[in-house]
Structures are given as C-alpha cells and as structure tokens.
Biotite code that builds the C-alpha atoms (Angstrom):
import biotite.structure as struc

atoms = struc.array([
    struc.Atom([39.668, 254.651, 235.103], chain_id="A", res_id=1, res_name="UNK", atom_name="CA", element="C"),
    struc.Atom([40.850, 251.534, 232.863], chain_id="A", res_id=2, res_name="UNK", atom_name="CA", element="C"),
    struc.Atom([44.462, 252.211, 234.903], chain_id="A", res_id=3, res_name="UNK", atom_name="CA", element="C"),
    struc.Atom([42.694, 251.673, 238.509], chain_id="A", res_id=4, res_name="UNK", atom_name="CA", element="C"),
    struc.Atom([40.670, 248.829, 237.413], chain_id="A", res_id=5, res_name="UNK", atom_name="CA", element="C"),
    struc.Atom([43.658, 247.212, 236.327], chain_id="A", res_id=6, res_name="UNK", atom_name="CA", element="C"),
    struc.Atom([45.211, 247.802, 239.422], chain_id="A", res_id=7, res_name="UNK", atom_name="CA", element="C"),
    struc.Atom([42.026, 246.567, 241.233], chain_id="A", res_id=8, res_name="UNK", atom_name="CA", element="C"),
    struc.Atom([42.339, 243.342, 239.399], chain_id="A", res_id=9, res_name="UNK", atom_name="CA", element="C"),
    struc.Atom([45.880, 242.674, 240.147], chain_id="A", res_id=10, res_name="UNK", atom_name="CA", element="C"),
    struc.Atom([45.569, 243.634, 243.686], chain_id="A", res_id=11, res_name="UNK", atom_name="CA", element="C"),
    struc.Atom([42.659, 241.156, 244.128], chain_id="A", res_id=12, res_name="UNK", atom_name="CA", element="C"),
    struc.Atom([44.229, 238.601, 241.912], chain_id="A", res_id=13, res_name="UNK", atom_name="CA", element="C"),
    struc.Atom([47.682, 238.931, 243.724], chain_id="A", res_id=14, res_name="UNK", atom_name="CA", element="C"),
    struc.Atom([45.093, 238.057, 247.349], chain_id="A", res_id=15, res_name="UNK", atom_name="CA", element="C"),
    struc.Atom([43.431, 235.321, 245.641], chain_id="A", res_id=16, res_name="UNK", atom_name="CA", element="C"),
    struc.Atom([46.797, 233.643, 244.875], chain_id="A", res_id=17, res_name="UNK", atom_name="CA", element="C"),
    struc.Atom([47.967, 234.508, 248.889], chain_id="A", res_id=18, res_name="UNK", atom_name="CA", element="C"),
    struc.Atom([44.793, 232.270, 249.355], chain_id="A", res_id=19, res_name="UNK", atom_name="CA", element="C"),
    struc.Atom([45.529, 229.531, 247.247], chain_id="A", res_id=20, res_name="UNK", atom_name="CA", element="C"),
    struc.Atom([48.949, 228.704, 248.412], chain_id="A", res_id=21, res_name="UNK", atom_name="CA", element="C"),
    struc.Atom([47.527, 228.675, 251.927], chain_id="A", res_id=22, res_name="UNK", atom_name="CA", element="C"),
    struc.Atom([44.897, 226.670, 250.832], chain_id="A", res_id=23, res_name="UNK", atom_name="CA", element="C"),
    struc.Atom([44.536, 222.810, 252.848], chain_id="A", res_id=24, res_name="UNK", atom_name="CA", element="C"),
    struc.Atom([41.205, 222.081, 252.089], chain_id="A", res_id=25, res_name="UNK", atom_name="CA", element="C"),
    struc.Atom([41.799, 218.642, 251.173], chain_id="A", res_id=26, res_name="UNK", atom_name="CA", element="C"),
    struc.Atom([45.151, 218.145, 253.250], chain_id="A", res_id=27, res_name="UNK", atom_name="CA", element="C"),
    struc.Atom([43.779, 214.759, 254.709], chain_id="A", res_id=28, res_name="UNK", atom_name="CA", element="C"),
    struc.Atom([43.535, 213.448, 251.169], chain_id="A", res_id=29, res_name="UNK", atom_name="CA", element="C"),
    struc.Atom([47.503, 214.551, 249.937], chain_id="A", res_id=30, res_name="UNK", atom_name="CA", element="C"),
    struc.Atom([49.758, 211.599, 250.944], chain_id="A", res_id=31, res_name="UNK", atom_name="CA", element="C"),
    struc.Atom([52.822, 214.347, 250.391], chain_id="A", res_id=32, res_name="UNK", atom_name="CA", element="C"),
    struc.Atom([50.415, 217.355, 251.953], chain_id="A", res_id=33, res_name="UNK", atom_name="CA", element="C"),
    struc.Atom([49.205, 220.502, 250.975], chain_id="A", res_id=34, res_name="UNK", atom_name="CA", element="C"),
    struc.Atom([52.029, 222.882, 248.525], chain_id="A", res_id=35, res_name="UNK", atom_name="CA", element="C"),
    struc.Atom([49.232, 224.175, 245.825], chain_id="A", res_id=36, res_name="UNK", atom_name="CA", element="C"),
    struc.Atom([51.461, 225.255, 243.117], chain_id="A", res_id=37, res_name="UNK", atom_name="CA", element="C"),
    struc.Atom([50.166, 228.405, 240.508], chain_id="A", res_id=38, res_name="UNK", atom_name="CA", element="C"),
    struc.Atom([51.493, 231.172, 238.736], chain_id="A", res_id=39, res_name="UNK", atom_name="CA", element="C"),
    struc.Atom([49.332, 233.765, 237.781], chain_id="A", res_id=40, res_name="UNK", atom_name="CA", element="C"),
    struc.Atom([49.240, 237.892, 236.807], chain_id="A", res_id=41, res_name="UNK", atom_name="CA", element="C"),
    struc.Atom([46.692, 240.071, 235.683], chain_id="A", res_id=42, res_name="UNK", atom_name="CA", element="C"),
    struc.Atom([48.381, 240.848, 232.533], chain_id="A", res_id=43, res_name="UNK", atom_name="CA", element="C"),
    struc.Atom([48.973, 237.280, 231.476], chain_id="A", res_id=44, res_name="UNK", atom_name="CA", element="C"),
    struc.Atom([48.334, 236.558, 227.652], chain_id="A", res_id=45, res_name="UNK", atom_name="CA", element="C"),
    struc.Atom([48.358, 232.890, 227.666], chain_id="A", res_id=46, res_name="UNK", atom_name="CA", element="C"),
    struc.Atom([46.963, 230.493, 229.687], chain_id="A", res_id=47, res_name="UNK", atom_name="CA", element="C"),
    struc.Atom([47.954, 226.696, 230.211], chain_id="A", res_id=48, res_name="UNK", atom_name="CA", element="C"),
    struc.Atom([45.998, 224.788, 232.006], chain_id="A", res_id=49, res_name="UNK", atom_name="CA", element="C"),
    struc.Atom([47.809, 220.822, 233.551], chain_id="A", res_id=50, res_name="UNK", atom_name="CA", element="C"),
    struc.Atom([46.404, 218.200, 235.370], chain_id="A", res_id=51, res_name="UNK", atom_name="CA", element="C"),
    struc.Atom([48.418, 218.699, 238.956], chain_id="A", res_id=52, res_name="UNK", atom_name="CA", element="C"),
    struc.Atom([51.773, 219.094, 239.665], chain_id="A", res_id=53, res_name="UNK", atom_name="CA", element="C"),
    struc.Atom([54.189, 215.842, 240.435], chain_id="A", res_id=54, res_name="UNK", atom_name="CA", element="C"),
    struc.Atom([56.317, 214.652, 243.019], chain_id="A", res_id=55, res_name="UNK", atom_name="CA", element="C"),
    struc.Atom([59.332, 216.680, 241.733], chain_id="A", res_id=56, res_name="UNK", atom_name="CA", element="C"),
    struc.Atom([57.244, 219.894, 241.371], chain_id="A", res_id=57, res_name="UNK", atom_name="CA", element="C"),
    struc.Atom([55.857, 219.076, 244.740], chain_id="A", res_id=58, res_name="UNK", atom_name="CA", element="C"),
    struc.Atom([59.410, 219.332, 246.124], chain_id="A", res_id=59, res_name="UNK", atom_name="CA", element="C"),
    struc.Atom([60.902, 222.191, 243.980], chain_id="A", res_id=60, res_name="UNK", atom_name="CA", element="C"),
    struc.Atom([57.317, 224.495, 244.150], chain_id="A", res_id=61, res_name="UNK", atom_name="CA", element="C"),
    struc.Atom([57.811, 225.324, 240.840], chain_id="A", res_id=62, res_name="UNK", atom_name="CA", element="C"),
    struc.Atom([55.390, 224.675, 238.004], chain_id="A", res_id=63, res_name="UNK", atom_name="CA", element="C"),
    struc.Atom([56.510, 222.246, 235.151], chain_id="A", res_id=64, res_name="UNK", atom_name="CA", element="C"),
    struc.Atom([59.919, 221.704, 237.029], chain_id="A", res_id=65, res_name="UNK", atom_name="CA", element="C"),
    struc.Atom([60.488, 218.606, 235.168], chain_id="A", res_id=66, res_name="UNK", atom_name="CA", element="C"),
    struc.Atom([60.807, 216.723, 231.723], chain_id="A", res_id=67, res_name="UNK", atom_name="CA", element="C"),
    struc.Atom([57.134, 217.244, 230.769], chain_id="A", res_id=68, res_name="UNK", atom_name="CA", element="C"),
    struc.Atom([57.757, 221.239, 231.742], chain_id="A", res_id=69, res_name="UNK", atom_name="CA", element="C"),
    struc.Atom([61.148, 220.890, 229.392], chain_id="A", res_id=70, res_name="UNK", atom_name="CA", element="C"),
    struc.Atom([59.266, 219.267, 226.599], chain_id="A", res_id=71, res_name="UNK", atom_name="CA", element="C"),
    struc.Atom([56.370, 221.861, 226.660], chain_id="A", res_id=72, res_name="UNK", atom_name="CA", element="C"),
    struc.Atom([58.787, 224.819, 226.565], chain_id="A", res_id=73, res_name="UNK", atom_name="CA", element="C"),
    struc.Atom([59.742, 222.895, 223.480], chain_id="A", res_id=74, res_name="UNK", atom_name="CA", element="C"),
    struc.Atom([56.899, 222.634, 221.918], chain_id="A", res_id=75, res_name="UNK", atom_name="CA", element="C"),
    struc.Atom([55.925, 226.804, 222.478], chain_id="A", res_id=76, res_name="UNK", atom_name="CA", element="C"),
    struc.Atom([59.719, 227.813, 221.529], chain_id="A", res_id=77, res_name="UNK", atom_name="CA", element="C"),
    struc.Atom([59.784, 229.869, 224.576], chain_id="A", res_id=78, res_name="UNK", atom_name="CA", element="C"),
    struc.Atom([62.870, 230.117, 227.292], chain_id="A", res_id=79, res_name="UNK", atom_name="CA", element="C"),
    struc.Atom([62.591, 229.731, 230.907], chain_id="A", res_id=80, res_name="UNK", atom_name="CA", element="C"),
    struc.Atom([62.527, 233.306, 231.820], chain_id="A", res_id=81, res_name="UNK", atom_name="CA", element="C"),
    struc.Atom([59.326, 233.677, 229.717], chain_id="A", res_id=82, res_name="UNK", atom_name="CA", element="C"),
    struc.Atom([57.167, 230.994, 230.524], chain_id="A", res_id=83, res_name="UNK", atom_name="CA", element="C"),
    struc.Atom([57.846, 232.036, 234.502], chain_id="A", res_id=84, res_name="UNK", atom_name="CA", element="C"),
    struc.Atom([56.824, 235.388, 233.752], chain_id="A", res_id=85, res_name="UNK", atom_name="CA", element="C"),
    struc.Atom([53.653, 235.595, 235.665], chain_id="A", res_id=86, res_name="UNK", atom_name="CA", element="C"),
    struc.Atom([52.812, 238.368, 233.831], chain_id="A", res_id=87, res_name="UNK", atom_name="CA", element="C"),
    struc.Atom([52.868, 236.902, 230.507], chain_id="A", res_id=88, res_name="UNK", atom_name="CA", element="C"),
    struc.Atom([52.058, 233.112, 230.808], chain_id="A", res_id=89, res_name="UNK", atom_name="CA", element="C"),
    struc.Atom([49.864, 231.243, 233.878], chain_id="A", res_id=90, res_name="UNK", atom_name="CA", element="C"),
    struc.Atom([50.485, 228.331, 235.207], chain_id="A", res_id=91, res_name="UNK", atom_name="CA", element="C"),
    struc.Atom([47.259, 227.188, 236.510], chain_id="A", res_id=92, res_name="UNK", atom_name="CA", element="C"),
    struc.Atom([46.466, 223.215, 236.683], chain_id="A", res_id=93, res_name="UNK", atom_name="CA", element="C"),
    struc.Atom([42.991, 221.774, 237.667], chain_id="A", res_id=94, res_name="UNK", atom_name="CA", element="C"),
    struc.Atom([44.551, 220.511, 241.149], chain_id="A", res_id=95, res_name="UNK", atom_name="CA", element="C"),
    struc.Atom([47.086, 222.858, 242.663], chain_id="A", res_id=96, res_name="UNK", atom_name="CA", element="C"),
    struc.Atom([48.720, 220.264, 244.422], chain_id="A", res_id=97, res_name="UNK", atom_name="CA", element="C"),
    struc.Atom([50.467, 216.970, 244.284], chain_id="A", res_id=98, res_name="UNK", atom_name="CA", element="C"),
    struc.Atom([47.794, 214.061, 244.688], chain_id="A", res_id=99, res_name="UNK", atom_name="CA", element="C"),
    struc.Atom([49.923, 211.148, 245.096], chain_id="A", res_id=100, res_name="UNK", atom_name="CA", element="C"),
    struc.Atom([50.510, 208.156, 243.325], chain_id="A", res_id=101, res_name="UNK", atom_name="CA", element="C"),
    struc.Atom([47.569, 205.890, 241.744], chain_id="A", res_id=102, res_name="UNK", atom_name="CA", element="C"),
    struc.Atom([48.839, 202.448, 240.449], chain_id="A", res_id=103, res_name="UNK", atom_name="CA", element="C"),
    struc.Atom([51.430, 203.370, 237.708], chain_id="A", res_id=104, res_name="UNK", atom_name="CA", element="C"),
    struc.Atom([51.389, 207.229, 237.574], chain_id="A", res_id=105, res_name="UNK", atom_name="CA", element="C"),
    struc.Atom([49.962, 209.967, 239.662], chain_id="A", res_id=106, res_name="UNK", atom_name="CA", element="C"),
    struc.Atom([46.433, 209.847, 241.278], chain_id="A", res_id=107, res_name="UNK", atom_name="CA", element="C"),
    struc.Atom([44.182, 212.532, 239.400], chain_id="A", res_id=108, res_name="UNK", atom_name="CA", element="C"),
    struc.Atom([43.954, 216.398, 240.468], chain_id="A", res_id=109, res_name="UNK", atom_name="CA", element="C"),
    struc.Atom([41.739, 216.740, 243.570], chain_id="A", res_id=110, res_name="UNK", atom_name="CA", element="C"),
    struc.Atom([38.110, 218.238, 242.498], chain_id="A", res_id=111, res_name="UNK", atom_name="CA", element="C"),
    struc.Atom([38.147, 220.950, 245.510], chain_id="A", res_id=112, res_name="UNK", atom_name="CA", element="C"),
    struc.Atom([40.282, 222.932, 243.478], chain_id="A", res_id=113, res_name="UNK", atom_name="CA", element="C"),
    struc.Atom([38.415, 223.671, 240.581], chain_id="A", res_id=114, res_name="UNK", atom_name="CA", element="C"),
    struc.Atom([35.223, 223.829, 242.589], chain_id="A", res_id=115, res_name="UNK", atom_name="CA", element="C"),
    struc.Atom([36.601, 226.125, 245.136], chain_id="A", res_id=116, res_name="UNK", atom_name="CA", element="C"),
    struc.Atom([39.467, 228.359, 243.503], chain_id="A", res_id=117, res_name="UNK", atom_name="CA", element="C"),
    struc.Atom([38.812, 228.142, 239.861], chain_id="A", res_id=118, res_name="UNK", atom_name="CA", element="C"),
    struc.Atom([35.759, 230.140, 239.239], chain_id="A", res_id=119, res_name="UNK", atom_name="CA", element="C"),
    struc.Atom([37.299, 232.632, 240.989], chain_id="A", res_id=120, res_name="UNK", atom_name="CA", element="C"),
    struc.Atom([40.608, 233.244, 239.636], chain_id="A", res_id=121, res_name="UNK", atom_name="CA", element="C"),
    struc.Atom([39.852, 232.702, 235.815], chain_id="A", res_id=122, res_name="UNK", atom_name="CA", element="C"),
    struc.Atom([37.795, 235.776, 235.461], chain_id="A", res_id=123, res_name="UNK", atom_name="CA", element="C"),
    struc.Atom([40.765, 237.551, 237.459], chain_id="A", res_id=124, res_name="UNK", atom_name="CA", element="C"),
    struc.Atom([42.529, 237.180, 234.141], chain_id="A", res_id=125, res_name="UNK", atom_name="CA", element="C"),
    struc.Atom([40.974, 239.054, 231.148], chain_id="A", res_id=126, res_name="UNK", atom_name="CA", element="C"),
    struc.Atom([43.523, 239.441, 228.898], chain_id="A", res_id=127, res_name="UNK", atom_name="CA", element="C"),
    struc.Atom([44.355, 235.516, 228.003], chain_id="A", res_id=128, res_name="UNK", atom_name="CA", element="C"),
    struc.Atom([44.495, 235.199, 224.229], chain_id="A", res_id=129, res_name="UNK", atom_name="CA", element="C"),
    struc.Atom([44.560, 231.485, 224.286], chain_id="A", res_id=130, res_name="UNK", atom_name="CA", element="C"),
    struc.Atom([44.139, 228.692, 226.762], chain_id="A", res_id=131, res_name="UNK", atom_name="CA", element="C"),
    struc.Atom([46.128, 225.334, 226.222], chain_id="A", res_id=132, res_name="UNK", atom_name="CA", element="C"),
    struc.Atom([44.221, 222.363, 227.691], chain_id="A", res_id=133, res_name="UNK", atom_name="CA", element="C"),
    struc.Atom([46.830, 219.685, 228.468], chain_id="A", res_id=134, res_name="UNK", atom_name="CA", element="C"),
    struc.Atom([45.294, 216.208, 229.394], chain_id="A", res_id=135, res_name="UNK", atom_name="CA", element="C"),
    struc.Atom([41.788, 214.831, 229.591], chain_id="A", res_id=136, res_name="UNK", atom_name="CA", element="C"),
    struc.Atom([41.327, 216.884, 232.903], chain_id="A", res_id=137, res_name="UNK", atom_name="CA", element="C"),
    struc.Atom([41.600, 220.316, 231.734], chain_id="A", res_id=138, res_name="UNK", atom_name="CA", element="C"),
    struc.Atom([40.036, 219.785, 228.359], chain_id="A", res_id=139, res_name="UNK", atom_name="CA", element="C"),
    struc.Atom([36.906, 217.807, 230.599], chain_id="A", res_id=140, res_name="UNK", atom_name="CA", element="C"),
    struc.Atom([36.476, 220.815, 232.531], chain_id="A", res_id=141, res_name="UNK", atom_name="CA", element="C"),
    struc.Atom([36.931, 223.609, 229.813], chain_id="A", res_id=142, res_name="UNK", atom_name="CA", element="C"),
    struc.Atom([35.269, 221.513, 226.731], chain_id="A", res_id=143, res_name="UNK", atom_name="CA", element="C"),
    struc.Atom([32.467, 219.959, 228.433], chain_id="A", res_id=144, res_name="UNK", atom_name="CA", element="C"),
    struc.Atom([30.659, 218.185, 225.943], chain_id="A", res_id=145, res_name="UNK", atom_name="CA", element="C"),
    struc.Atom([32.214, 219.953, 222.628], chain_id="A", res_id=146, res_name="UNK", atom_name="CA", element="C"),
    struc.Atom([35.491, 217.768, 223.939], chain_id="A", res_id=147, res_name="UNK", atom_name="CA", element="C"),
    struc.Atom([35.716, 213.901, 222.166], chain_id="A", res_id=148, res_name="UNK", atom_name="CA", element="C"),
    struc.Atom([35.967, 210.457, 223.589], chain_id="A", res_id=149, res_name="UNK", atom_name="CA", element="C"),
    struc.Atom([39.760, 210.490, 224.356], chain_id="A", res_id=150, res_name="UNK", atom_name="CA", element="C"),
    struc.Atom([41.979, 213.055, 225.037], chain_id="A", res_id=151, res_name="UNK", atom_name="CA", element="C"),
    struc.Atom([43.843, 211.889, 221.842], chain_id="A", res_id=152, res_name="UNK", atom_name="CA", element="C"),
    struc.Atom([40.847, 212.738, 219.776], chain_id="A", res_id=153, res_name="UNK", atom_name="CA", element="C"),
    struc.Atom([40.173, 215.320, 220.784], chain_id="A", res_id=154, res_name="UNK", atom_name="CA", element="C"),
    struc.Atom([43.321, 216.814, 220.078], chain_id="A", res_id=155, res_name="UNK", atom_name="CA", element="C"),
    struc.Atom([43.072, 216.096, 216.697], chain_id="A", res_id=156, res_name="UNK", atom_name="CA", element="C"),
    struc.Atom([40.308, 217.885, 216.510], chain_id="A", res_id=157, res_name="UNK", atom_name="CA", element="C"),
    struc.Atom([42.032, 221.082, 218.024], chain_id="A", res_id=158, res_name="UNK", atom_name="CA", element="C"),
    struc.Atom([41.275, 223.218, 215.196], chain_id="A", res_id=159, res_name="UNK", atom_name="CA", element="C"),
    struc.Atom([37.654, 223.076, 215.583], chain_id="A", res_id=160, res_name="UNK", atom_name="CA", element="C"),
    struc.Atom([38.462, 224.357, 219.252], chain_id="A", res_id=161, res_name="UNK", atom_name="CA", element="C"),
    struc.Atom([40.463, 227.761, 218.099], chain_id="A", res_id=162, res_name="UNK", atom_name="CA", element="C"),
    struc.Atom([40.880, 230.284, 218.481], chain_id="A", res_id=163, res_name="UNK", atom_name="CA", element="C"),
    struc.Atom([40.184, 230.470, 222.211], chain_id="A", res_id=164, res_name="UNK", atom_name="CA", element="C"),
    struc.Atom([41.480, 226.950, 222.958], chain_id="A", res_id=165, res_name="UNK", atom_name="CA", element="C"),
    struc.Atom([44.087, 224.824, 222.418], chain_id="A", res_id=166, res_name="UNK", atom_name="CA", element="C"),
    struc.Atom([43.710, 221.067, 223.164], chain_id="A", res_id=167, res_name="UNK", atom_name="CA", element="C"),
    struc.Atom([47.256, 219.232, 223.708], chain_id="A", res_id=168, res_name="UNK", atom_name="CA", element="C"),
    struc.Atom([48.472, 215.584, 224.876], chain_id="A", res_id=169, res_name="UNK", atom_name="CA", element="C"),
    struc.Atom([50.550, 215.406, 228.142], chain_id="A", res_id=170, res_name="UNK", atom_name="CA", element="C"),
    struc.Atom([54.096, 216.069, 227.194], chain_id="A", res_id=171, res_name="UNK", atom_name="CA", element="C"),
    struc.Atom([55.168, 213.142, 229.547], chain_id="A", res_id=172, res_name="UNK", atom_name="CA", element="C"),
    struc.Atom([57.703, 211.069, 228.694], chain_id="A", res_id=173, res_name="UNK", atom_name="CA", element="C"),
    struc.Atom([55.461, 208.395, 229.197], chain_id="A", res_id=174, res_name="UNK", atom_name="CA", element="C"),
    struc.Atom([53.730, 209.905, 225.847], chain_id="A", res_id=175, res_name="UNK", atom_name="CA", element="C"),
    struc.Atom([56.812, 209.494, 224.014], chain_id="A", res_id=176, res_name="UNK", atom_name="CA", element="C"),
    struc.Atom([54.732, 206.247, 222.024], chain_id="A", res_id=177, res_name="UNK", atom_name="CA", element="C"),
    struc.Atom([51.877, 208.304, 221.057], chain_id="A", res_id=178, res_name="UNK", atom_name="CA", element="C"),
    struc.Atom([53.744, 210.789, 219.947], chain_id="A", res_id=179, res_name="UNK", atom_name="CA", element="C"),
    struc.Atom([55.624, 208.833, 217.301], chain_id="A", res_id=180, res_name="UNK", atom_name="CA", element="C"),
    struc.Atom([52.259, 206.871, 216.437], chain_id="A", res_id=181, res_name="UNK", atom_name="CA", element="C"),
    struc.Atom([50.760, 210.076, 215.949], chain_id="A", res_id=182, res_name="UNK", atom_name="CA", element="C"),
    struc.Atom([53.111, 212.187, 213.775], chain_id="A", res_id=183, res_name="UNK", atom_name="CA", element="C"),
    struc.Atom([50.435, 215.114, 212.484], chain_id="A", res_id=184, res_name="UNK", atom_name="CA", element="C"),
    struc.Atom([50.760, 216.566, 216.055], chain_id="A", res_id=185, res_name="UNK", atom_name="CA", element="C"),
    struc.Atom([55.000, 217.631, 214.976], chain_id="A", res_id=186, res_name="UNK", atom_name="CA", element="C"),
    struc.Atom([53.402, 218.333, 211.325], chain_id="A", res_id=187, res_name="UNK", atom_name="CA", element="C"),
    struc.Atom([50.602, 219.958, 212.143], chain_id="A", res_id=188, res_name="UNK", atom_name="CA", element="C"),
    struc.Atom([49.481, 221.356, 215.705], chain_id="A", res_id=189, res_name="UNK", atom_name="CA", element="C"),
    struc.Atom([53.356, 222.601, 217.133], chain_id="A", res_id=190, res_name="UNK", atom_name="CA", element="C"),
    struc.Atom([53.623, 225.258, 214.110], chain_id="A", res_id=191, res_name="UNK", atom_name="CA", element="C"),
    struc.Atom([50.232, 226.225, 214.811], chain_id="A", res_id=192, res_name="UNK", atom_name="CA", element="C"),
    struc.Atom([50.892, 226.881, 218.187], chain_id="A", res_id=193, res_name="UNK", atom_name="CA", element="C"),
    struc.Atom([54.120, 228.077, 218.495], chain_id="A", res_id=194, res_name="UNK", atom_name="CA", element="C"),
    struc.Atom([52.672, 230.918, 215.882], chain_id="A", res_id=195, res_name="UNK", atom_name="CA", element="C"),
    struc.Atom([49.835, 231.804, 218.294], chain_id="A", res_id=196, res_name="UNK", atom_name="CA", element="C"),
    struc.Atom([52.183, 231.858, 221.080], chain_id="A", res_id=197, res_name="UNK", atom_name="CA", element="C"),
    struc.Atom([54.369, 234.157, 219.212], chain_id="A", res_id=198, res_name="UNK", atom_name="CA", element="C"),
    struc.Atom([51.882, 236.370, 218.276], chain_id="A", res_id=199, res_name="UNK", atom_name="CA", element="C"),
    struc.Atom([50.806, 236.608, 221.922], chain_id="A", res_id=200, res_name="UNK", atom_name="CA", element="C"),
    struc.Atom([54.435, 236.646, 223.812], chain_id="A", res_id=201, res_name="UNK", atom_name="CA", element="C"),
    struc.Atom([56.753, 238.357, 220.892], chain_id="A", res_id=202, res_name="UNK", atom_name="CA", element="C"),
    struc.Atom([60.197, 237.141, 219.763], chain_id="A", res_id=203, res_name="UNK", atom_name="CA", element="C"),
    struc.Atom([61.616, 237.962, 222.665], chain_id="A", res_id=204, res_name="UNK", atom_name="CA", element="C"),
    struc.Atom([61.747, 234.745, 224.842], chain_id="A", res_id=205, res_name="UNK", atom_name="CA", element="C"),
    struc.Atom([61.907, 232.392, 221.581], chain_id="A", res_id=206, res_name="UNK", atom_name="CA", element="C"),
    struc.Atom([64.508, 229.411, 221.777], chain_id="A", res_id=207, res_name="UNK", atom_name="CA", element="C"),
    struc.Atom([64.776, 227.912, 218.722], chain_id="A", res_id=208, res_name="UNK", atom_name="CA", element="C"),
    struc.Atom([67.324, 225.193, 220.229], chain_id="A", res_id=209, res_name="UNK", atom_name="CA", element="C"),
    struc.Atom([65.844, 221.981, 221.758], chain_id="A", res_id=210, res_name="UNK", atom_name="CA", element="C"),
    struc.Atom([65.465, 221.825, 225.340], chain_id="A", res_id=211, res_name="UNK", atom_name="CA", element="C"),
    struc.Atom([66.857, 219.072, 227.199], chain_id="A", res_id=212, res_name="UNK", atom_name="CA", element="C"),
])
C-alpha cells in the first residue's frame, strides 16, 4: 500500500508540475513572459525555497543558473549533479517566473504563484527534512509572524527556526557587503547547514572545493 501511494503522489506531483510550466496566469504582468521555472520530486529531502528566478535563469530555464545558484551550492557543499536531482533537492521559489526589473534589481515574485500553485504542490512533498528560506519573500510566507523585522534578523535568529526551517540571506553578489559585515553567518550558520544537508543528501554529491 505505502508503494502505490508513493506512486500516487509522484504521478500527481509529476501533473502538477506539467501545470505549472504551462502556467500564464499573470503573462500580461511578465515584461520577459511566462517560463515558470521549478524542480520538484516526490522523494525530495530538502527543500529551498527563492524569491523568483532572474533574467539569466529566465533564458537558460534552469533554476539557480547563475552566481547566486554557484554561491549557494557553496554554501551546502553539494555538486551540480545533486542539487538538480529532483529527487533529492526542490527548487521551488515563491514566483516561478522572471518578474522583470524594479529600479536597481528585479521586481518581486508575482503573488499568483503562491496563491494558486503553492498550496498545492507543498503537501505533494512529504518527505522534506528541511526547508531553506532564502530572502524576505520566502521566509514572509513560511514564518508569518514568528519571522523578524528584516530578513537579516531574522537570519540570525535561524536557530530558533530549526529544525524544520532554515532562514538564509540572498547569496547575490550584491550581498557580498553584508556578508563581510556580518561574519557569524561563515562562523556559525554554513557548518550548521551544510551538516543538516549532509545528513539529509549523504556524502555522495559533497564538493569540498569552492565553486566559481
């Protein structure tokens, strides 16, 4: 029984996702146009959780195709292979697709998605060990009210949030300042999580070498 509700879930997860990358719900409002970007599979263990995907991800259709993608495969010691292993790590941000610019970055994720797809495909994915929240976006919408007044706060509070979330900064390179102002996230939070995420994934995607 536990082998064909498995099944069950991936084959309804695996239509879900057919839906999502059709999806144009908000097509009028995407300068670039509808390309919702996900990864997703019913087995996944870990669960990260962006903003929206950028103008090169837009172009490439692959998640985290970029520096902040390199730096964040960085920071979990994991190799390409792994972290696009659907069935080990998803790749789900609160907007799916690219929302344009917005004065000196990128306009924030559409809401349709996370009113429209989210609720749906999260429960489609029992067996997430941990969820990293990455930006003020994601850890609005999975926090609530438990989250503090700035993203940066509240990821120094990240150990109040364990062990079923993970709060992290953007890895943007535009972060590069904060991250030398704020030197306890090196110190403190990356060992933390790259143990988790070993203890979910196993030593078997690790890099231990930079990536650049």
């Amino acid at each position: 029984m536990a082998a064909n509700g498995s099944a069950a879930r991936s084959s309804t997860l695996d239509a879900l996702l057919r839906d999502i990358r059709a999806c144009s719900l908000c097509a009028a409002q995407l300068p670039s146009g509808p390309r919702p970007i996900v990864q997703a599979g019913a087995d996944a263990r870990l669960l990260i959780v962006g903003q929206a995907p950028g103008a090169r991800v837009h172009a490439s259709g692959i998640p985290w195709d970029d520096a902040s993608g390199r730096r964040l495969r960085e920071w979990l010691e994991v190799d390409a292979p792994t972290f696009y292993d659907a069935q080990r790590v998803a790749l789900v941000p609160m907007g799916f697709c690219y929302p344009g610019k917005a004065g000196s970055g990128d306009a924030p994720p559409r809401p349709e998605c996370r009113a429209t797809w989210h609720p749906r495909l999260l429960p489609l994915l029992p067996q997430v060990g941990l969820t990293l929240l990455i930006g003020n976006h994601a850890q609005a919408y999975f926090l609530g009210a438990a989250r503090k007044a700035t993203s940066g706060e509240t990821v120094q509070a990240w150990r109040g949030y364990l062990p079923r979330y993970l709060p992290l900064p953007h890895p943007s390179p535009r972060n590069v300042a904060w991250f030398k102002r704020n030197p306890w996230f090196d110190d403190e939070v990356l060992p933390e999580l790259r143990t988790r995420v070993r203890a979910l994934l196993g030593d078997d995607g690790r890099t231990a070498q930079p990536v650049k």
